[in-house]
N, C-alpha and C positions, 0 to 999 in steps of 0.2 A: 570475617575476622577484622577486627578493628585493634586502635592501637598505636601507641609512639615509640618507633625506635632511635635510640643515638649509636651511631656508628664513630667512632674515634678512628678504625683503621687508617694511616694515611693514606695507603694505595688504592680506597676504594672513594669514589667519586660519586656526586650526584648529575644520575642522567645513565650510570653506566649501567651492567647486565646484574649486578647483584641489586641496583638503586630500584630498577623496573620489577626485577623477580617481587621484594618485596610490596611496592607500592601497589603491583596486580594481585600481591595478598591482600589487599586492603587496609594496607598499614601506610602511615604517612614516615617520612623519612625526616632525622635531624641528623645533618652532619657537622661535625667538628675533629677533625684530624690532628691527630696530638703526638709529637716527633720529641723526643729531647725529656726531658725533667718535668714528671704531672706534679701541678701542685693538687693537691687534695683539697682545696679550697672551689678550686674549678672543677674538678671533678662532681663534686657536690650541686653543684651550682647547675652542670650539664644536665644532670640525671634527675633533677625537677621535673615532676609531669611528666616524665619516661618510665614506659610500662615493659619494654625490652632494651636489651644494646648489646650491638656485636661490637668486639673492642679487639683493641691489644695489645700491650704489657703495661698497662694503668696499675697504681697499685690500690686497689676497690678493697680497702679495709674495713672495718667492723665500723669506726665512724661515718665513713663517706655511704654505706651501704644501710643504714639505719639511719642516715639524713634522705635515702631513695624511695620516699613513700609508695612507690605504684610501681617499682620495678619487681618483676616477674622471673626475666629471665637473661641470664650472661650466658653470651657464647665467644670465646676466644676464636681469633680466627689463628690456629696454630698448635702445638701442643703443648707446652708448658702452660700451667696456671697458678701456678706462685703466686703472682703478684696480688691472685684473687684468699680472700677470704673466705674461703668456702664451707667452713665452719658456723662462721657469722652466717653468712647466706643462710644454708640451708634451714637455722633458727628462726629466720626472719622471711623464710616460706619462697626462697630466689631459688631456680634450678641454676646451674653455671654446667655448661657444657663446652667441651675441647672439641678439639679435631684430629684423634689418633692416626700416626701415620702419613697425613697431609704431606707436607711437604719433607718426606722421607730420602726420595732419591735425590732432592733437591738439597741435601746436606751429605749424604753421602759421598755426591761429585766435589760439592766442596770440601769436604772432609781430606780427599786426596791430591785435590789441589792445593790444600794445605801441606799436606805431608812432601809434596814434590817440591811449591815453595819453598819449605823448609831444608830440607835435605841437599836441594843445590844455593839455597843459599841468593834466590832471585832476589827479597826487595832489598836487601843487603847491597846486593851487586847495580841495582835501577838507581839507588841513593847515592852510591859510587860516582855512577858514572852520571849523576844531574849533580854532581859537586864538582866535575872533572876532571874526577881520576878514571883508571882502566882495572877494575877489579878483577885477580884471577886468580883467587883461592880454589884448591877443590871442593867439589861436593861429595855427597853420597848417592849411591843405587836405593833403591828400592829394595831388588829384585835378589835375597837371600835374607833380608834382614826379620826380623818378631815385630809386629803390630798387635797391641793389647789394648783389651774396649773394654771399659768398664762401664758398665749396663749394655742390654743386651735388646734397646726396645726396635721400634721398625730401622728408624734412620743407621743404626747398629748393621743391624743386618743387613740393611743393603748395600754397607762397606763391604761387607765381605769377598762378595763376589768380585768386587773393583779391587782389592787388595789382592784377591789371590791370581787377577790377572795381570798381575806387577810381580808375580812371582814372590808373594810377602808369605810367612806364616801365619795364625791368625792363633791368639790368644782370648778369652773371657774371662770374666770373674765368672764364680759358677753358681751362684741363685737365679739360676735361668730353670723354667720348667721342663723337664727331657725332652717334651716335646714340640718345645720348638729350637731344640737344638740342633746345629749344621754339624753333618760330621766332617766337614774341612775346617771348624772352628775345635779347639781344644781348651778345654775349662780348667780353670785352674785356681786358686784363691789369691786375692788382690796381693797379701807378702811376694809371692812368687811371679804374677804378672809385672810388677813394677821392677823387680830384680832381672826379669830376661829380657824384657819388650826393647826394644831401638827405637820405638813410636808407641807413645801411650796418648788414646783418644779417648774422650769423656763425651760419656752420649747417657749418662744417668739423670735422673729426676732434683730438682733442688727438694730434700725432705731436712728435716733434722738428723738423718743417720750419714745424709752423703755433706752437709755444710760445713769445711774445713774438711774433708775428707783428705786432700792433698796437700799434707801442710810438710813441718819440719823434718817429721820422719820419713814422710813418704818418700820426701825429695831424696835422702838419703839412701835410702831403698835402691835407688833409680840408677842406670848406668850413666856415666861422668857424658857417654853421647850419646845421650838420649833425648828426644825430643818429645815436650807436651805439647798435647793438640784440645784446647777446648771449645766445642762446641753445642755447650750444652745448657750451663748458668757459671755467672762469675762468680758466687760464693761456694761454689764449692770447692774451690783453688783459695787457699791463701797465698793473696798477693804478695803480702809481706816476707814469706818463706820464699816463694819461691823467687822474688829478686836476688833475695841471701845466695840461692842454689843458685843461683842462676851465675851469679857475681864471684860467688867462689866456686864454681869450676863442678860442682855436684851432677849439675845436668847441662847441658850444651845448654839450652832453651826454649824459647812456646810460641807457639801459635794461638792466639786469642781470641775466638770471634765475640766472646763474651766477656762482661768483667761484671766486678762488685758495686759499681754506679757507673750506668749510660746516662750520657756519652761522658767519656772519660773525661775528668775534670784536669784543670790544668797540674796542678798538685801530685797526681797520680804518683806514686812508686814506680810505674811498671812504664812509665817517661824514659826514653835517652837511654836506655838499660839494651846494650848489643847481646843481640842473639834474643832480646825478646818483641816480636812482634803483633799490634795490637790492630785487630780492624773490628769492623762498626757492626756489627752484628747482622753479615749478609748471610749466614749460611744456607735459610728458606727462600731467602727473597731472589728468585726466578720469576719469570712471567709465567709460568706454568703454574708452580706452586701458588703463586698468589691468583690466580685466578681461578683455580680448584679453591682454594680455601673461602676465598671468597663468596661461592656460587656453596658448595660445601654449609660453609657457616649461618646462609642466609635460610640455606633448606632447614639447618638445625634450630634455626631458631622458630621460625613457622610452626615448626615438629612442635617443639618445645610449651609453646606459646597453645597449641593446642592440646598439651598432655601428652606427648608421645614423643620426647627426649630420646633420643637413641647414643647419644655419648655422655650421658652427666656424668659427673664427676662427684658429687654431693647427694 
């Protein structure tokens, strides 16, 4: 097998076990690590003379991918692929393939380290006391309250189990298939999940049906202490609403691993706003996760690159 890959991942290095896996494919390695804001100028400019690339969260639209004469094949190291054009691709004869499930349990633990953050109220209390005061507001328990998931994909599920050992109840929206339903989990339709939940987590897909899914009304829906937890995509929360909710008293507040442009720009709404707190979009990033996905992503793309894709998406 011959061939140029460009690897944009940041955490994957040249010299490491994903750099050697493929160079013993007989593929030569390009790396360029791309953290922060891709311009699509460079993007373009990368994928010259690249016949494959493992990437991840680039946004590879219909012009940067129709300036990529010789690419073949995208592989996300991760599960979302928004950013991709897969549409475009698949026209212009590119397989793009994910990594279902990858780093699953690796959002789930964060997922509830969120929820405990949140509910006592820790970085609140850490900003406190690096100001020099002594913060001692109450929190809350876990341990009787409703957790409700909207989607229902791997990292979902493997809240469950971690929720119900916190002694949580477990809520879903219900376009989940019977069978891969939990019977500790109870389905119910997003009006009603958003009306009972004390923690409501977003673990669904960025499509057009979920973008602005959580906007004005939903926020109203929502009990006055209730907490959002997004780990999932930032447009599918409108920012804007939920500052509103946020600021008059609709919902306690959020936990945000995600938002509507990374890394947050100074300007942001969702700035200086108590009770909402914004981090850098760690929820995957483990050293387990990333090195499954990595080793993961390099095998799919070999796969791929020989005809026999086992996660396309396109």
């Amino acid at each position: 097998m011959t061939g140029r890959v460009l690897i944009t991942t940041d955490y994957l290095r040249p010299g490491d076990d994903v750099d050697r896996f493929l160079r013993g494919s007989g593929l030569e390695t390009v790396h360029l690590p791309m953290a922060g804001r891709r311009d699509p100028g460079q993007l373009a400019a990368a994928l010259a003379g690249i016949d494959a690339a493992l990437v991840a969260n680039e946004p590879l639209t219909a012009d940067v991918l129709a300036r990529a004469a010789r690419l073949r094949v995208i592989v996300r190291t991760g599960v979302g692929y928004d950013s991709i054009d897969v549409a475009a691709a698949a026209r212009l004869g590119i397989t793009v393939s994910n990594l279902p499930g990858i780093n699953a349990n690796a959002v789930a633990e964060y997922t509830l380290g969120l929820l405990l953050a949140g509910a006592r109220r820790l970085v609140q209390s850490a900003r406190g006391v690096a100001r020099g005061s002594w913060p001692r507001e109450d929190g809350r328990e876990l341990r009787g309250s409703t957790l409700g998931l909207i989607g229902y994909g791997a990292s979902a599920r493997a809240v469950v189990p971690l929720a119900r050992a916190f002694g949580m109840d477990v809520l879903c929206t219900t376009n989940v298939p019977v069978e891969l339903r939990d019977p500790d989990v109870r389905f119910t339709g997003l009006p009603e999940l958003l009306s009972t939940s004390d923690y409501v987590s977003v673990h669904t897909a960025l499509t057009e049906r979920t973008r602005g899914l959580l906007d004005e009304s939903a926020f109203r829906r929502m009990k006055p202490t209730a907490l959002l937890v997004n780990t999932a995509r930032g447009p599918i929360v409108d920012e804007d609403a939920l500052v509103a909710a946020v600021r008059a008293g609709e919902i306690a507040g959020a936990a945000l691993d995600v938002v509507r442009e990374e890394p947050l720009p100074p300007g942001s709404p969702l700035r200086d706003v108590d009770g909402i707190v914004v981090y850098s979009h760690l929820a995957g990033q483990t050293a387990e996760a990333r090195a499954a996905a990595g080793r993961r992503g390099a095998e799919e793309l070999v796969a791929a690159l020989g005809g026999r894709a086992r996660f396309r998406v396109n």
